[in-house]
C-alpha positions in Angstrom: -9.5 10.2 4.9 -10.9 11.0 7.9 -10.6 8.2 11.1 -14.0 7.1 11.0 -13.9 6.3 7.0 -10.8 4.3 8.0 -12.5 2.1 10.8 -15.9 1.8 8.7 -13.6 0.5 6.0 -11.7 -2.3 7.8 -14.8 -3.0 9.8 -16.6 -3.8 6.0 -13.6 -5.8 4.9 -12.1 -7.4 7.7 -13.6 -10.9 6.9 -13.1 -11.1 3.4 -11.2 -13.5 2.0 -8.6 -12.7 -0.5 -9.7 -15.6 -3.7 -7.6 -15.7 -6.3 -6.1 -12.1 -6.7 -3.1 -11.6 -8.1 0.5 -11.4 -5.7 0.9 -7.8 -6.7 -3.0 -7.0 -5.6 -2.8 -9.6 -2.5 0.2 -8.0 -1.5 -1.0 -4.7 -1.7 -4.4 -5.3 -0.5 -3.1 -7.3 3.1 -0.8 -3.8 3.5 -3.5 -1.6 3.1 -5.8 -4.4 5.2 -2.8 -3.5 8.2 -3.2 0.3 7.8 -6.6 0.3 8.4 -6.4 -2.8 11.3 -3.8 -0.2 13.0 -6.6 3.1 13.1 -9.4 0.5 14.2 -6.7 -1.2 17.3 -6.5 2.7 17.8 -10.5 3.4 17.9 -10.6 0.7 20.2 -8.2 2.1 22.6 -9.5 5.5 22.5 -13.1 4.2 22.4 -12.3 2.0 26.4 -10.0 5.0 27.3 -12.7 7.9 26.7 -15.3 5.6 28.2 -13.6 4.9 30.8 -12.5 8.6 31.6 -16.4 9.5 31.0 -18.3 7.6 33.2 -20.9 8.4 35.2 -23.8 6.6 37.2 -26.2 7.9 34.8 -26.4 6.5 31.4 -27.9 9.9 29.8 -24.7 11.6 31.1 -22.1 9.5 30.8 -23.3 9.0 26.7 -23.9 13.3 26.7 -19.9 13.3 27.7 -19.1 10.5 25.8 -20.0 11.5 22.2 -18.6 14.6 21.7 -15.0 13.4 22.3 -15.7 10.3 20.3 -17.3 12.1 17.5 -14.1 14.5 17.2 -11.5 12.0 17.2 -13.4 9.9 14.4 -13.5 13.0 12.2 -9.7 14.0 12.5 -7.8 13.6 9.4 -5.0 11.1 9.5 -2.2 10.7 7.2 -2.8 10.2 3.4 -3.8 6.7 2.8 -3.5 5.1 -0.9 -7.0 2.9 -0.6 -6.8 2.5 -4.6 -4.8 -0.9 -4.4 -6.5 -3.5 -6.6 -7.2 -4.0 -10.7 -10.3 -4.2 -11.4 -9.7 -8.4 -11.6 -8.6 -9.0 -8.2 -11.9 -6.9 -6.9 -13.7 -9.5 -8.8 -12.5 -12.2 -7.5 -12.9 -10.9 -3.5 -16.4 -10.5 -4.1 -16.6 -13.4 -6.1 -15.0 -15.1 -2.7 -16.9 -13.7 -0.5 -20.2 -13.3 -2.5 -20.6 -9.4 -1.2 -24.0 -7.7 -1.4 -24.1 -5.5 -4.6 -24.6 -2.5 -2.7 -21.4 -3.0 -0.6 -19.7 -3.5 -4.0 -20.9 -0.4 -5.6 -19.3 1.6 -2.4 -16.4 -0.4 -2.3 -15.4 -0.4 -6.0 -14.8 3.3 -6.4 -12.5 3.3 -3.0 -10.5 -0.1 -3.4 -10.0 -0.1 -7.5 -7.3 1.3 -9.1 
């Protein structure tokens, strides 16, 4: 998984609410929820920091500079990350909770389902 799949992930699922899963799937679904919050703290450090060691008085520029550097620390690898944490029941009941858009759940399914 690369850095970017990671942050677009949490960004999707950061305000769902759990429903009635299970305590094995909650439990495992809050860890994996902290694994991901921990790359996206990270994208949001390295996002100000490259920003910030980027800038220029022109907007064209400072973006030209700016997106390489983003681009290639979004697509590094990081370390294997077991995304596969709920039954197929406890997915039902977070999008059941948080009444999820079918085409979110047809690309969630395959990544969060065991």
């Amino acid at each position: 998984m690369t850095k970017k799949q990671a942050v677009e992930l949490y960004a999707t699922i950061k305000d769902f609410r759990s429903g009635a899963m299970s305590k094995e799937g909650l439990i495992e679904y809050i860890l994996l929820r902290l694994k991901l919050k921990k790359v996206y703290d990270e994208f949001e450090a390295a996002r100000i920091e490259i920003s910030e060691q980027t800038r220029t008085d022109s907007i064209d520029e400072w973006n030209m500079a700016f997106t390489p550097i983003m681009e290639q620390w979004l697509s590094e690898e990081m370390e294997p990350l077991e995304t596969a944490v709920l039954s197929q029941s406890d997915f039902i009941e977070m999008v059941t909770k948080n009444d999820i858009l079918g085409i979110i759940v047809d690309t969630l399914y395959p990544i969060l389902v065991k």
